[in-house]
FIKOLNU-469673 format. One line per 2 residues: their letters; for each residue y, x, z of C-alpha. Coordinates in steps of 0.02 Angstrom, whole numbers, plus 50000, padded with zeros to 5 digits. Layout:
N
A	Y:X:Z; ...
This chain:
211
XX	50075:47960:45045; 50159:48144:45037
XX	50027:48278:45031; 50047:48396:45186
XX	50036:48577:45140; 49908:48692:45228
XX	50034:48801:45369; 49932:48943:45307
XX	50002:48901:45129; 50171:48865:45186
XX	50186:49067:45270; 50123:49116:45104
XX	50224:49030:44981; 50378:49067:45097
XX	50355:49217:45043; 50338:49219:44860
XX	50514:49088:44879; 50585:49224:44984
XX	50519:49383:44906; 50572:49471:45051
XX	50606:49402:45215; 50589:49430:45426
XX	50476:49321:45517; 50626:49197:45568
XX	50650:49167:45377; 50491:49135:45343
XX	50471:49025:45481; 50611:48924:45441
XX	50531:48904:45266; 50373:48861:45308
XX	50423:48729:45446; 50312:48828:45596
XX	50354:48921:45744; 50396:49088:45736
XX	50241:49149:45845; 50108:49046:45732
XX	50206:49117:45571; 50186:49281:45642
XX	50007:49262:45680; 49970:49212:45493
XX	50073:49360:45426; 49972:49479:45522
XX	49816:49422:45474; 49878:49411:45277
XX	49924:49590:45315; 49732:49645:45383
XX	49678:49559:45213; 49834:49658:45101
XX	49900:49492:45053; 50087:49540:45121
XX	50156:49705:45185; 50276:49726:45339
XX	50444:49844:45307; 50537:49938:45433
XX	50696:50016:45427; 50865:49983:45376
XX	50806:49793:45313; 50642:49756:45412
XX	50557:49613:45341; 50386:49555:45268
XX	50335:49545:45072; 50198:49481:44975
XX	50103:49590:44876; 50005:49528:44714
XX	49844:49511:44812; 49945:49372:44907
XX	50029:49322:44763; 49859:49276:44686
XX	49797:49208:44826; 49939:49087:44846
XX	49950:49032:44659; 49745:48981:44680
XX	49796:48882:44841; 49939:48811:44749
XX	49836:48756:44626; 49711:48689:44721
XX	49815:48602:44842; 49917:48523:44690
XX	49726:48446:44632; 49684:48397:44758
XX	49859:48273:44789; 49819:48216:44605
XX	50010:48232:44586; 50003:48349:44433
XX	50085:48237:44321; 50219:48179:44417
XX	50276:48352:44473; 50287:48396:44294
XX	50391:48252:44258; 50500:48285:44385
XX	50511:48480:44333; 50539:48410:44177
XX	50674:48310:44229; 50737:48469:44357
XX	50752:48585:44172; 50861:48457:44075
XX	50985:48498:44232; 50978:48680:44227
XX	51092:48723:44116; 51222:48620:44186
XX	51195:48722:44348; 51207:48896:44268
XX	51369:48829:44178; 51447:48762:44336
XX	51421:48907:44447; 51482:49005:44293
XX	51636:48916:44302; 51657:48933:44504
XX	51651:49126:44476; 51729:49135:44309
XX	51912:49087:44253; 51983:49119:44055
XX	52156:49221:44086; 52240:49257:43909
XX	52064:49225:43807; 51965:49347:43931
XX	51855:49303:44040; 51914:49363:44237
XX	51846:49336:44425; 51892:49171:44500
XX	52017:49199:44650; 52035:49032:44683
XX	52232:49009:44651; 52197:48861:44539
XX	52161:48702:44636; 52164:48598:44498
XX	52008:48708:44418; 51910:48723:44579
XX	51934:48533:44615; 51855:48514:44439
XX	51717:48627:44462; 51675:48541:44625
XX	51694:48369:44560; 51541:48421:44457
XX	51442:48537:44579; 51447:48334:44671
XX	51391:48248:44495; 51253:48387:44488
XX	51211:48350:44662; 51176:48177:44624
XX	51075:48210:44484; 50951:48306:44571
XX	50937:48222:44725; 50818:48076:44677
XX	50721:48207:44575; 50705:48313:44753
XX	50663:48132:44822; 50500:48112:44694
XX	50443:48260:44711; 50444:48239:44911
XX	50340:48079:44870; 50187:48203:44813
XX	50205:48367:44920; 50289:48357:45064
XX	50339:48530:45078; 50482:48479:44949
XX	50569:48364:45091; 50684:48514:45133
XX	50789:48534:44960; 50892:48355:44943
XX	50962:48392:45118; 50987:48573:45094
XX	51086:48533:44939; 51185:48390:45032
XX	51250:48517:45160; 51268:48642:45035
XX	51406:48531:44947; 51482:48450:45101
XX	51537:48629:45150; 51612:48682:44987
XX	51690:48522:45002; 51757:48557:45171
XX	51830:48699:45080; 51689:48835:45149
XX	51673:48921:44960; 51542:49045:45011
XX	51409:48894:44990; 51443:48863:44799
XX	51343:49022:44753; 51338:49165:44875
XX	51180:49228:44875; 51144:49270:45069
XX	51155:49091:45130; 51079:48940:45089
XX	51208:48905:44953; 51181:48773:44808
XX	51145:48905:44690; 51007:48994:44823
XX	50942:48816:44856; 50940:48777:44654
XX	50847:48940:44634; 50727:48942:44762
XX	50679:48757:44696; 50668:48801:44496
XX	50544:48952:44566; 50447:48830:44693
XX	50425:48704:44531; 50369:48857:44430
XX	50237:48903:44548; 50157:48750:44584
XX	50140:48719:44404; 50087:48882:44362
XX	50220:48925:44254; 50277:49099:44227
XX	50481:49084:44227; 50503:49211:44071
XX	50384:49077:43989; 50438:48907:44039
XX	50539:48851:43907; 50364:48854:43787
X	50269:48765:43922
């Protein structure tokens, strides 16, 4: 059975996914109401775990109190579900995909005009059916990985559907949610899942590929 994250955990690793965020973000990440999200920033804030910004972007951020804090919880949380093993296999598994991400997303932004690399306007159908033929492939590649990782923590549940919609609307010819980086695109959703992998593990990204 699916380990259930502490909510506590869930505000603060919301945070380290989001980096910066308002409460209804990080509410939305940690599955919880906005009120009891609220109540946990606040008292992360009276310990100087997060910080609260106003002004032109008003939002919440952890700070590397919290950040340490979290990765300990993490850590112990991860332990305690004995699922170690199996979430490295299935980061494991995650990696091997990565590149094929980076390239495809590459490819959705990028076209070759006369040997020179140019912005994608999206005048070629035939490339951008090709492209999202694969962003679907990719899609179905990662999905039963999402599916064993759900099996351990149960905070993972969210990513297979998120990546689901994600494609369905590119496919419904909605392009913004191939990569743009201000909505729950497939490239937000990939990257918010490579750094959730990296800190349950305990892996520093500019290190991972030695791990």
């Amino acid at each position: 059975m699916a380990t259930a994250s502490d909510p506590s955990l869930r505000v603060l690793h919301a945070l380290r996914l989001k980096s910066f965020a308002p409460v209804e973000v990080v509410a939305t990440v940690a599955a919880l109401d906005e009120a009891e999200t609220l109540g946990f920033l606040e008292t992360f804030r009276d310990k100087e775990w997060v910080r609260h910004r106003d002004g032109k972007i008003t939002g919440w951020m952890l700070l590397g109190a919290g950040r340490a804090e979290g990765e300990r919880m993490l850590a112990d949380e991860l332990d305690a579900a004995g699922g170690r093993a199996d979430i490295d296999a299935a980061y494991r598994q995650f990696l091997a995909l990565n590149q094929a991400c980076l390239q495809v997303c590459t490819d959705w932004q990028l076209v070759e005009v006369d040997g020179a690399p140019v912005v994608n306007e999206h005048h070629d159908p035939a490339h951008d059916a090709d492209v999202i033929g694969r962003l679907r492939a990719l899609g179905d590649e990662v999905q039963p990985i999402c599916a064993e990782l759900t099996t351990v923590l149960g905070r993972f549940g969210s990513y297979g559907p998120r990546f689901h919609t994600a494609i369905e609307r590119v496919e419904a010819g909605e392009l913004d949610w191939f990569t743009k980086p201000t909505i729950d695109s497939f490239h937000t959703v990939w990257f918010e899942l490579h750094e959730n992998l990296l800190a349950t593990l305990g892996i520093e990204r500019g290190t991972e590929e030695r791990s």
